[in-house]
C-alpha positions as CSV (number, residue, x, y, z in Angstrom):
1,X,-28.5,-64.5,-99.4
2,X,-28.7,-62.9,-96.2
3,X,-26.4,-59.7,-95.3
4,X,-24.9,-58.1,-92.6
5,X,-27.2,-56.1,-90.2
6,X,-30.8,-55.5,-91.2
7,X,-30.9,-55.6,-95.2
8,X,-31.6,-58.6,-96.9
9,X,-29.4,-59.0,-99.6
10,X,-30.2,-60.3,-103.6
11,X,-27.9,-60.6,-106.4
12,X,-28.4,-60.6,-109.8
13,X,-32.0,-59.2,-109.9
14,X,-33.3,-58.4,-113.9
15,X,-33.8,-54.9,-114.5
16,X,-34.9,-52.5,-117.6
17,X,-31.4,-51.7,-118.7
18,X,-30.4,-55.6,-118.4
19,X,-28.7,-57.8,-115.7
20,X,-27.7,-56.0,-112.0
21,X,-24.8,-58.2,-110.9
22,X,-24.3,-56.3,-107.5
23,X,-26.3,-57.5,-104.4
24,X,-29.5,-55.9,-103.6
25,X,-30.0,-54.8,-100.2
26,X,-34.0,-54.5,-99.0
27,X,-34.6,-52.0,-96.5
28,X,-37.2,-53.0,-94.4
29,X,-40.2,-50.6,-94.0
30,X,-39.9,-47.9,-91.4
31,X,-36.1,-48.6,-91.7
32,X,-33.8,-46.0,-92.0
33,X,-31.5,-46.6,-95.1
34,X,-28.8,-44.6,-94.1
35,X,-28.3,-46.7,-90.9
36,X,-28.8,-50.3,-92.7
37,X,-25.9,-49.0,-95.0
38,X,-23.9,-48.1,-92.0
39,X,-24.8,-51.5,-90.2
40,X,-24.2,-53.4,-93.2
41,X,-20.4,-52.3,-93.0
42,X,-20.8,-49.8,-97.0
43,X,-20.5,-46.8,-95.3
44,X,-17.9,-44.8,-92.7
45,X,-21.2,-43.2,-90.7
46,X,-21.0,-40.5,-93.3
47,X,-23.9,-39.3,-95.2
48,X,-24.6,-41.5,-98.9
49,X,-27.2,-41.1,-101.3
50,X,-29.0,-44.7,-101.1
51,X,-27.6,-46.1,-104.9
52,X,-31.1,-47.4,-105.8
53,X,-30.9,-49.7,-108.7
54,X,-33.1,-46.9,-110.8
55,X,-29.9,-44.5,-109.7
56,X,-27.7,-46.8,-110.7
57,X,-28.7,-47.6,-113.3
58,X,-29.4,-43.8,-114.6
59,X,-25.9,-42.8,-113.5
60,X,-24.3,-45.6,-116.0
61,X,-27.3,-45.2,-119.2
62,X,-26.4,-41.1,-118.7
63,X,-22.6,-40.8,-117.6
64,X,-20.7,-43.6,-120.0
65,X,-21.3,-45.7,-123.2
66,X,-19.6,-48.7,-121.5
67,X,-21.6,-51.8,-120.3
68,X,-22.5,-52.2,-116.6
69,X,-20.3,-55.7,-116.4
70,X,-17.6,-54.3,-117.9
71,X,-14.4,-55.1,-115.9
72,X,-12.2,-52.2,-115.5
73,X,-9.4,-53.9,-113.4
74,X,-8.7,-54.6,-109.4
75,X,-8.8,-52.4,-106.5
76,X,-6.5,-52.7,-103.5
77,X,-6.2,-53.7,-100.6
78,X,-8.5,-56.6,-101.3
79,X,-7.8,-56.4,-105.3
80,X,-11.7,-57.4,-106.1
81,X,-12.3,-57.2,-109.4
82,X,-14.0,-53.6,-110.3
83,X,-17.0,-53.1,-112.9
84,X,-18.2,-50.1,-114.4
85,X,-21.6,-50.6,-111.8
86,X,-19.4,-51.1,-108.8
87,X,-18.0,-48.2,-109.9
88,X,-21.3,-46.5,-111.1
89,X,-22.7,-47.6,-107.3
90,X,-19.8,-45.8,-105.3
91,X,-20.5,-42.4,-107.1
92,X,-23.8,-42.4,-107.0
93,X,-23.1,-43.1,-103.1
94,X,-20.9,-40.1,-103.2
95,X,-23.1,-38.0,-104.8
96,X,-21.9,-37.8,-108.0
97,X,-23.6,-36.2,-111.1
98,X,-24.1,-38.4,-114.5
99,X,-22.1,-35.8,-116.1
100,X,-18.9,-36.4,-114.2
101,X,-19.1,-39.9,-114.2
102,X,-16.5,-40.6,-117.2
103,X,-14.1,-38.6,-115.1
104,X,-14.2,-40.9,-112.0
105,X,-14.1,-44.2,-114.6
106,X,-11.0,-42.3,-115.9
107,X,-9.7,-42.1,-112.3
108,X,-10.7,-45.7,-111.2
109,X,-9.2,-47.5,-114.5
110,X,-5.5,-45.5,-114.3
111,X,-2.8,-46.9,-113.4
């Protein structure tokens, strides 16, 4: 499927830790990724570390014993159902460590 400004977006790509549900966004070469995230609406112009799937996936294998698809519950305003990689995405976006990881999946599933 095709996303918003110059990415290309895939979903559901197979990698070594098992099954990526989240879209994949390709960043053409010579592309900046920091601007296709902005262009592609997932960022506020600040800077993000690029969640690779590699990161993501390191951030979840390292920083919690739960399972990537694991739902967690919905997030407001749009109440979208939130996974433990959604979740594992946005802090490796925000620059989280591994280590600290349990404590924003503690933050993210209170209620």
């Amino acid at each position: 499927e095709e996303g918003g400004g110059r990415g290309e977006r895939r979903g559901g790509e197979r990698r070594g830790t098992g099954i990526m549900e989240s879209s994949l966004i390709k960043v053409p070469p010579g592309e900046d990724p920091h601007e296709v995230l902005f262009e592609s609406g997932l960022t506020d112009g600040l800077p993000v570390v690029p969640p690779t799937p590699q990161r993501v996936a390191q951030m979840i294998a390292k920083g919690t014993k739960l399972q990537p698809g694991e739902v967690l519950g919905k997030c407001p305003p749009s109440y979208s159902t939130v996974s433990v990689e959604k979740v594992a995405i946005a802090a490796v976006m925000a620059g989280c460590r591994p280590s600290h990881f349990n404590v924003v999946l503690s933050a993210t599933s209170a209620k």
